[in-house]
Phi, psi and omega in degrees: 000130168252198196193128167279167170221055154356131170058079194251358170288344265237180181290302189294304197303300181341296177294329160267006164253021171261322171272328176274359164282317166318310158287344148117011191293131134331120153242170147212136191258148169259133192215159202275329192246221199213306154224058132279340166309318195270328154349302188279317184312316229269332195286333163271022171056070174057355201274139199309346159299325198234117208266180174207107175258140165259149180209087217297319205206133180281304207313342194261154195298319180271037185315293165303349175317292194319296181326298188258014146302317208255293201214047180287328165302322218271330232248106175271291182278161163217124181232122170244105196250035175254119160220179136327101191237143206307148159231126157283034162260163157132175234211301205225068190301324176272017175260312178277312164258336183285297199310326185270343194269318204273337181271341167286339182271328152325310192285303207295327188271354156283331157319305167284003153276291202283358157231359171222067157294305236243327211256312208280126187259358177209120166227152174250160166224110177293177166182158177277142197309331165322317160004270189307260237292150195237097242276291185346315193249013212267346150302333202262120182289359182242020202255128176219095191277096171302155151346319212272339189294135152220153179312183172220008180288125185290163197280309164333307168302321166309320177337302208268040185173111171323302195317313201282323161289329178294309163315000000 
């Protein structure tokens, strides 16, 4: 079985190719460079389960195409764990960071229509916890925040705070 890992550089993602290697899986990650790619090969002593695609900029619509022109038969799972992650420079948070995170989770599932329609039977989409939560209540001890919870901070309201946009 393989398993694509988006951002496979990424903190979270490092530890689900690290499990899924474990588990006898096929991966393949995708990473913005060339050598944070090979990084991650050397942090995996070489092993021949794991493959590396770059993939420079999530954001133009086809990004992920070339990835599943290449091993789109191959591709069961998809965990797309790549975003944008805050800085506090930039001009725009919700330019920079919100906006590229949500067309980077757009392109991988447009990808996976026009090329593993028929083979990927699973896709995860990670996010940071920030999701759910609701900064307002975040007080209130009796507040248990769920699946069911979404941030309520506007892609405007992101504007004004990196954080508040990578949530």
């Amino acid at each position: 079985m393989t398993v694509l890992v988006t951002g496979a550089n990424g903190f979270i993602a490092q530890h689900i190719v690290h499990a899924l290697l474990q588990q006898d899986y096929q991966v393949i990650g995708t990473t913005r460079t060339e050598d944070k790619a090979k990084r991650l090969l050397e942090h995996f002593e070489g092993n021949r389960k794991l493959k590396f695609e770059i993939v420079p900029d999530f954001t133009p619509l086809n990004a992920f195409d070339s990835v599943f022109k290449k091993y789109g038969k191959e591709i069961d799972i998809v965990l797309h764990t790549a975003a944008t992650i805050p800085s506090p420079r930039g001009d725009s948070y919700k330019k920079n960071i919100a906006l590229p995170t949500l067309e980077g989770t757009k392109n991988i599932i447009n990808a996976i229509r026009k090329y593993g329609n028929g083979t990927v039977k699973h896709l995860v989409v990670t996010s940071t916890a920030g999701s759910i939560l609701d900064f307002s209540k975040m007080q209130d001890s009796s507040v248990t925040f769920t699946e069911k919870d979404w941030n309520p901070v506007t892609l405007d309201q992101a504007d004004s705070n990196p954080y508040l946009a990578y949530m």
